[in-house]
N, C-alpha and C positions, 0 to 999 in steps of 0.2 A: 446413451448419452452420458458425459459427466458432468458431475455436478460439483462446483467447485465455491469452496466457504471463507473467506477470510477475516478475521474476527477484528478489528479494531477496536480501539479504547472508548472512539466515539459514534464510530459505523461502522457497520458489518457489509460487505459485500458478496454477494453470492455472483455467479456465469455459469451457463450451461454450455457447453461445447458436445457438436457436435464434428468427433475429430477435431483437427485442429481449427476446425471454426468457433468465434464463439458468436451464440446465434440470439443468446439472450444475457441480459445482464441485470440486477436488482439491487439498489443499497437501502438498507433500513437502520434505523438506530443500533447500535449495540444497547440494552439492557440486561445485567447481569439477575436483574429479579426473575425472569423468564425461564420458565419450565420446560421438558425436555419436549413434553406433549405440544406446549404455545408452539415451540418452536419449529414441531415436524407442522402444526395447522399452517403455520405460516409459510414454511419455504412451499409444502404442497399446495396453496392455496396459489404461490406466484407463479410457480410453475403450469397448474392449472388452466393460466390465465394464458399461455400462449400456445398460438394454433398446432402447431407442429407435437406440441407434450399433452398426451392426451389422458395421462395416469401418470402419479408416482412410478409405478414397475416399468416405467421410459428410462429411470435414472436405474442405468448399467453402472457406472462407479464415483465414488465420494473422494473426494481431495478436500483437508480440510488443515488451515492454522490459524493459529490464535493467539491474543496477547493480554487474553483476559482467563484467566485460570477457571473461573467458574461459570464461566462460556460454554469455554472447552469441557469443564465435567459434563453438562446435560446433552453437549453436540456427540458426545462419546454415547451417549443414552440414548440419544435420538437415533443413532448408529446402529447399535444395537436392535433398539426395538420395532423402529419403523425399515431400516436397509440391513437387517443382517445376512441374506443372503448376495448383498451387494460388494464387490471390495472396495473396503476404505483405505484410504491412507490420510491419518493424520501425521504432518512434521512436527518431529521431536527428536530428540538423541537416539542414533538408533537407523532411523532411516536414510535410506540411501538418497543421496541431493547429487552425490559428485561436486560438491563444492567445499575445498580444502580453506578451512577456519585457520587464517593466520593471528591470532588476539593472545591474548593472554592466558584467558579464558573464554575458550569457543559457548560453552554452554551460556553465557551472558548475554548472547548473539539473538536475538529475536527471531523466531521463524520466519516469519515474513520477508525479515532482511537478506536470510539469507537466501530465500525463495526469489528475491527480486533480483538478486546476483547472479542464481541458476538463468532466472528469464532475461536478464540484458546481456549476457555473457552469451547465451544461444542464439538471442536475433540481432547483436550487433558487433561480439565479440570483443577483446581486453585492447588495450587497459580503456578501464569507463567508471563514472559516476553516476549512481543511481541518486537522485533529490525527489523524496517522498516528501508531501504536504499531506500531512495527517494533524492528530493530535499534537504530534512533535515533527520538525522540519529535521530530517533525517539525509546524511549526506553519506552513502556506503561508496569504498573502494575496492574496484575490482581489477588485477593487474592481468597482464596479454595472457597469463597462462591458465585464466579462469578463475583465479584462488579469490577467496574475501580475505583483503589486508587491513581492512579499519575503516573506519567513519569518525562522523564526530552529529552531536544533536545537539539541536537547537530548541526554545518554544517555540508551538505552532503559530502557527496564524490567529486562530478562534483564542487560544488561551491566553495573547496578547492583547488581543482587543477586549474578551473578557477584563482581566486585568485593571486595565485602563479603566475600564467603567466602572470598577469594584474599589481600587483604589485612590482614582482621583475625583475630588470632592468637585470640582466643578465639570466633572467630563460623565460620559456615559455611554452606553454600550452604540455602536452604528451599525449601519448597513457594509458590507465587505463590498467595494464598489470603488470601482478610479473614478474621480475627483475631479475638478475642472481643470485646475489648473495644480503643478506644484507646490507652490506657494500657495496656500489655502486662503479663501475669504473668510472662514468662518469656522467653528470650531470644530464640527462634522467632518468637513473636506481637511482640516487640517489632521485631523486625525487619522482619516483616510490616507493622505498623502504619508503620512510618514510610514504608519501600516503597509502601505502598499512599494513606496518607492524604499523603504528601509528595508521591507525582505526580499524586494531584487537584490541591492546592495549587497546582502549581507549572503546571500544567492552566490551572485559574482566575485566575491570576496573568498567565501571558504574557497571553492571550487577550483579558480584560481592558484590559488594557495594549495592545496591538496595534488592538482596537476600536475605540478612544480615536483611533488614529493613521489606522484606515482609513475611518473615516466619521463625519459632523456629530453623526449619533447612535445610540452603539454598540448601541441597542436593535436596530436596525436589520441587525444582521450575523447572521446566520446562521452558525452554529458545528458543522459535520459532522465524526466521527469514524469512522476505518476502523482499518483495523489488525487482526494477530491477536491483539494482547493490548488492545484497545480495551474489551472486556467487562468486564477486570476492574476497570477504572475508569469505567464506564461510571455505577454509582450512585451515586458520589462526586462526580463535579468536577461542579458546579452550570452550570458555564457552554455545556455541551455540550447541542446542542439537538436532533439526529437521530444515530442507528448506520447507515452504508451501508458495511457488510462487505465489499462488491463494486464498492467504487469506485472502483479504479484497473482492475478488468476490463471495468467499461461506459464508461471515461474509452478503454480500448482498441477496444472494440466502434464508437464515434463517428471516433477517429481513423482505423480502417480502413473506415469507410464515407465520409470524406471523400478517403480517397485509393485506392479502388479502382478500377479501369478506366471508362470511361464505356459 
């Protein structure tokens, strides 16, 4: 089996695949205080927990990226000490993605991103938009021929509503939930409502706009959405055309079968 890690700013996701299935799936906090050893009790402890993984020595190979540097140094340890005889592949410069970086500077390019362009460029093919709901609302371009030509980011979801409740004196942190009505009765739903219908908006707006830029005719673009908060916009932004939950873990699943031993 593989076992695939993807390190975000605010969550970590882990998938087991079993071939091209994935049979399990786990999200926990990112914590960068977290030692190499928490980290192998932990992923073994979730794995543990399903019928099919009946030992660590189940996990045949590691896919692993990250956007948190001191993540990544102890997932590199955990590597090491607990799967050395396993092969790893973590994305970094260097490894093979097959996905030609058109930027200015590719090395700026976040792993992940470009791992999600490997995965929507394989199960839905060019030109597309990938719209990650993370830490940061992330909007990648992928043209017909596979290449990553740019994005643009946004604030997330959580760090807007944070925000909101940090800096204004009469407001305060809410539940991430659709509202009654647009028009809010009350300060909660009002905040809600704009949270929620401003980052469709703003969803269908870049998107839009970007489609324009990435092809003859923007009918033509394919528009995927991942992310852990991707659902709560999911019935709003019109412009969104498929939900793949798991697409930065099968964007990892490709890259470690292009760079595993022969």
């Amino acid at each position: 089996m593989l076992l695939t890690i993807d390190v975000g700013n605010t969550q970590t996701t882990l998938g087991l695949f079993d071939g091209e299935e994935i049979v399990e799936h786990w999200r926990i906090s990112t914590d960068p205080r977290r030692t190499a050893d928490e980290l192998a009790v932990l992923m073994q402890g979730l794995m543990g927990s399903h019928p099919i993984v009946e030992a660590a020595d189940r996990v045949e190979g590691l896919a692993i990226c990250s956007s948190v540097p001191a993540v990544l140094h102890e997932l590199r340890e955990v590597t090491r000490r607990y799967y050395g005889d396993v092969p790893a592949v973590i994305v970094e410069p260097g490894v093979k993605t097959g996905v030609h970086v058109l930027m200015d500077n590719p090395k700026e390019v976040g792993a992940d991103r470009i791992v999600n362009a490997l995965a929507a460029n394989h199960l839905y093919g060019g030109p597309c938009i990938v719209v990650d709901f993370g830490t940061a609302t992330t909007f990648d371009a992928i043209n017909e021929r596979g290449d990553y030509v740019g994005g643009a980011i946004a604030p997330g979801i959580e760090i807007s509503v944070e925000a909101l409740g940090v800096r204004g004196a009469q407001l305060r942190k809410i539940e991430l939930a659709r509202p009654r009505n647009v028009i809010g009765k009350n300060t909660v739903e009002g905040m809600q409502s704009g949270i929620l219908y401003g980052f469709a908006g703003q969803v269908d707006g870049l998107v839009e706009r970007m489609a324009k830029e990435l092809a003859k005719d923007p009918e033509d673009v394919q528009v995927i959405a991942t992310g852990g908060l991707a659902p709560l916009v999911l019935g709003e932004a019109t412009s969104i055309d498929v939900h793949e939950p798991w697409l930065t873990l099968i964007g990892l699943r490709l890259v470690h079968e292009r760079n595993r031993p022969s």
